[in-house]
C-alpha positions in Angstrom: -103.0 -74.8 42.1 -99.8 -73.0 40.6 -97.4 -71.0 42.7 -95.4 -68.4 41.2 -91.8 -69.2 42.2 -88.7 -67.0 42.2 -85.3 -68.3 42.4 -82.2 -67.7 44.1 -79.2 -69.2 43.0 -75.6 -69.3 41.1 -73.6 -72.4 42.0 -73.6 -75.4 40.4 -75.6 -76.8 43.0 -78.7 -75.0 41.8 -78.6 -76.3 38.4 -81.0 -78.8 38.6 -83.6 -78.2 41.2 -83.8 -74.8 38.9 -84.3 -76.6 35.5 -86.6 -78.9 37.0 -88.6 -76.4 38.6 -89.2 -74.5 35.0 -91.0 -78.1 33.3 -92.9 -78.5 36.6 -96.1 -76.9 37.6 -95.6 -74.4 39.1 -94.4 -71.0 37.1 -90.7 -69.5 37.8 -91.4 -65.7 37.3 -87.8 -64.6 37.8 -84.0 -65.2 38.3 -82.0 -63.7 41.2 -78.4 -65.0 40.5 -75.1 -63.5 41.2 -74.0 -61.0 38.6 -71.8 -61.7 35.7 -67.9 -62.2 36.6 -65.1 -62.1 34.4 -62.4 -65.0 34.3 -58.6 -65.0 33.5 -58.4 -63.6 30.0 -60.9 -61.3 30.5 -63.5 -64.6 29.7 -66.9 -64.4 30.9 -68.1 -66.9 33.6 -70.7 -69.0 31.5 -73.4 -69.1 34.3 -76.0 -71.9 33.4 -79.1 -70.8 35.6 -79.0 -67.1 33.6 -79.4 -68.9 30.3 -82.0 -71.3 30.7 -83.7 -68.0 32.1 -83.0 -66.1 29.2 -84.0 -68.9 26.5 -87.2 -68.8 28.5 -87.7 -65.4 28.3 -87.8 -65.1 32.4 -86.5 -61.5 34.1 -83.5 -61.6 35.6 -81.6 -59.9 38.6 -78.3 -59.7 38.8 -77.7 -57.0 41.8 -74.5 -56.5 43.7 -76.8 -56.2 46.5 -80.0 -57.5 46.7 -80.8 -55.7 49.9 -81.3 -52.5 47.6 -84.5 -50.7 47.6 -84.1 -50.8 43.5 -83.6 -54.8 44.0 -86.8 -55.4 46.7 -89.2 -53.5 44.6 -88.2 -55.6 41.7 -88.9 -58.4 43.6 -92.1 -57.1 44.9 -93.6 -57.0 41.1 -92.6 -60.3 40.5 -95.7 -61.0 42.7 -94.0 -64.9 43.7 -95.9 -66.7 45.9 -92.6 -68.6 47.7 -88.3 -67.6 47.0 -86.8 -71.0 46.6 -82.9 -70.1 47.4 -79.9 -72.6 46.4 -75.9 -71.6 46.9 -77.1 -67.8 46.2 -74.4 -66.5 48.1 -76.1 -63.6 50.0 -77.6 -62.9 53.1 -81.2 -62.2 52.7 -83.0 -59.0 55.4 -86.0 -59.3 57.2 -87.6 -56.9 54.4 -87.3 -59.5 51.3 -87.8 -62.8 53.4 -91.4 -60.9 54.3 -91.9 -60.4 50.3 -93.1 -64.2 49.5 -97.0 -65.4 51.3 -95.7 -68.7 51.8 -92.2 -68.0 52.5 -88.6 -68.7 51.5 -87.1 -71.8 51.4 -83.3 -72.8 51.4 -81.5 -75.9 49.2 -78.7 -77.1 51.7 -75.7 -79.1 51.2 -75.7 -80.8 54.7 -77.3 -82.6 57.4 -78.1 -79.9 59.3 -77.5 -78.5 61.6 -74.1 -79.8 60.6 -72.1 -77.4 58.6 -74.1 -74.7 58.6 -72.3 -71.8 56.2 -71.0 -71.6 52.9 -68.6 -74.3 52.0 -70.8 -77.6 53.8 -69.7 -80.2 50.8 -65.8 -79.9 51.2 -66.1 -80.0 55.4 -67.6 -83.5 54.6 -64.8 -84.4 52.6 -62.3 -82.8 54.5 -63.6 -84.7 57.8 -63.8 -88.2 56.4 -67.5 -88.2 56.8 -69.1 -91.6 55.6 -72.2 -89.8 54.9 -74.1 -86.3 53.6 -77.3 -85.1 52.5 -79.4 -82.2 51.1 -81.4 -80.3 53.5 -84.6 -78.1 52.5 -85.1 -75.4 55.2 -87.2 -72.3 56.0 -85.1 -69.2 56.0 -84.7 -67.2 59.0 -82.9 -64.2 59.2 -79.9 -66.4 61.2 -77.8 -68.4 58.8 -79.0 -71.8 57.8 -81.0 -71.6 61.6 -84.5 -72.5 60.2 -86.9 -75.6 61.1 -86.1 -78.3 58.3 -88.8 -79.5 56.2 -86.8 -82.3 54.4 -83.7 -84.3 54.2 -82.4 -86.9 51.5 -79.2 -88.8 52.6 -76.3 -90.6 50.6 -72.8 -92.4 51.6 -69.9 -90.5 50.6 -67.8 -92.7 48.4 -64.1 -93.3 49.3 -62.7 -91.6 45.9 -65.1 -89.0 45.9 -64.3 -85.6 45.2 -65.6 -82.0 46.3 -66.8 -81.3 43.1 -68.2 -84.8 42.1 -70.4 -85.5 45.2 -71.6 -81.5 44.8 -73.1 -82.7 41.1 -74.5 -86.1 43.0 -76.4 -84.1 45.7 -77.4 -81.1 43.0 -79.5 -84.6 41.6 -80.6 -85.9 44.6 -82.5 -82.4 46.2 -84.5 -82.1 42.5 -87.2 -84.6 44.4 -86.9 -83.7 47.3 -87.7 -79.9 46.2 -90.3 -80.7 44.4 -91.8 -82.7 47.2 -91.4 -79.7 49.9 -92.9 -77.3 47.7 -96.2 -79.9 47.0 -96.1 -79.7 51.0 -95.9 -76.2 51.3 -99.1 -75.4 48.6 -101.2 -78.1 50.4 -100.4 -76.7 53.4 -99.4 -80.1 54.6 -95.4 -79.0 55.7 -94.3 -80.4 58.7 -91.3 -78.0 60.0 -89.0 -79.6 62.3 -86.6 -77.7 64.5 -83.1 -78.1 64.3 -81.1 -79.4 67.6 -78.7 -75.9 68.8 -76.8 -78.5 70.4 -75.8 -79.9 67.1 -75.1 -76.8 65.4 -71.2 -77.0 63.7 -70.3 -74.0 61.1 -68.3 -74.1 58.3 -66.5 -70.8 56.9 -65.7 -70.0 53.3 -62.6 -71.0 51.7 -59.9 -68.7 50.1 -57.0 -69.5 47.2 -54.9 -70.2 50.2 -56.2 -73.4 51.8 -55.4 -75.5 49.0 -52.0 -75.8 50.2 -51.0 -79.0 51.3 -49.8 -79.7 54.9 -47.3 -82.9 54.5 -47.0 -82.9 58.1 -50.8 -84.1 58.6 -51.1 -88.0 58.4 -51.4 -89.3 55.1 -55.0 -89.8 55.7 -55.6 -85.9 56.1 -53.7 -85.2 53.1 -55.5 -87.8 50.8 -59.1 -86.2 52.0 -57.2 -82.8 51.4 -56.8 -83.6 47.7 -60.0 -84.8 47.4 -61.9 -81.9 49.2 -60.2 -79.3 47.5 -61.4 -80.0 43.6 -62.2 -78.8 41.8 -61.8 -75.1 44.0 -59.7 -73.8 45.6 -57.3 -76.8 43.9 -54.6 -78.8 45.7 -51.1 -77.4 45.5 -48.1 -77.9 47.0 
């Protein structure tokens, strides 16, 4: 059996899960991804997920809200059998999660329920972690809440960077997608519950926390540097 498959994402974390998913399969029958943003110089945001759409001649939306009536109905004609959401950036209501028969699922950068929220990859770095993961959940109207239906762990290396380990883990969740989403058509999933106890959040970063603190131990300031690239950037 094929499942029709919509998908949610913008970061670079969804790169490869997404282009993996269009040779599966399974059949993407749309893009939701953030909408176009304009750089310094007035250059436009080259945004990888919207092209291989295009070039595949795939719908996409690009809403400013994609709790509109104008977005949901969209999304109701698309006809998609699951939402498979990675780094998409918005919340998602009650009223789209129910859109999907077999649900929506959710790429995450963590072990949850550790770091649950939008910047999970640099609170590893920033915290010295000697490990991380990718996490494949069930969405729930409660941020990153849902029962997990897989995890894939690696070590964090000692030189790594933000933006380095982000392009390691976008790799590592492209099986373990494709394995969850087997699971969910053979009705084989196995859903377990994350521990409340457990829970740690994570906010989202501005411009302004790049700044270096020379007054933390060295140690803080070298994971500083290395958590903060390649955004927001170290300065001093």
């Amino acid at each position: 059996m094929t499942l029709r498959i919509a998908y949610f994402g913008t970061g670079n974390l969804a790169v490869p899960s997404f282009l993996s998913l269009l040779d599966s399969r399974h059949q993407i029958v749309g893009l939701v991804t953030q909408p176009d943003r304009t750089g310094r110089g007035h250059h436009q945001h080259i945004n990888p997920l919207k092209m291989a759409a295009v070039e595949r001649g795939l719908p996409v939306l690009q809403p400013d809200s994609i709790k509109t009536p104008e977005a949901l109905a969209a999304l109701e004609e698309w006809q998609a059998d699951l939402f498979v959401v990675a780094a998409d950036g918005q919340m998602l209501s009650p009223q789209l999660l129910a859109i999907p028969r077999l649900g929506t699922i959710n790429i995450h950068a963590s072990l949850l329920p550790k770091y649950r929220g939008a910047t999970p990859i640099h609170a590893a770095v920033l915290n010295g972690d000697a490990e991380t993961g990718i996490t494949i959940i069930q969405i729930e109207p409660k941020m990153d809440a849902g029962p997990m239906l897989g995890v894939v762990r690696t070590a964090i290396q000692p030189d790594e960077t933000t933006g380095h380990l982000e392009e390691r883990l976008a790799e590592l969740a492209i099986p373990l997608v494709c394995r969850v989403i087997d699971e969910i058509e053979a009705g084989v999933a196995r859903p377990v519950l994350q521990d409340p106890a457990q829970v740690t959040r994570v906010r989202k970063l501005t411009k302004a926390d790049g700044r270096i603190d020379w007054s933390r131990p060295a140690i803080d300031v070298e994971r500083h540097v290395r958590g903060m690239q390649p955004w927001p950037g170290p300065f001093s």
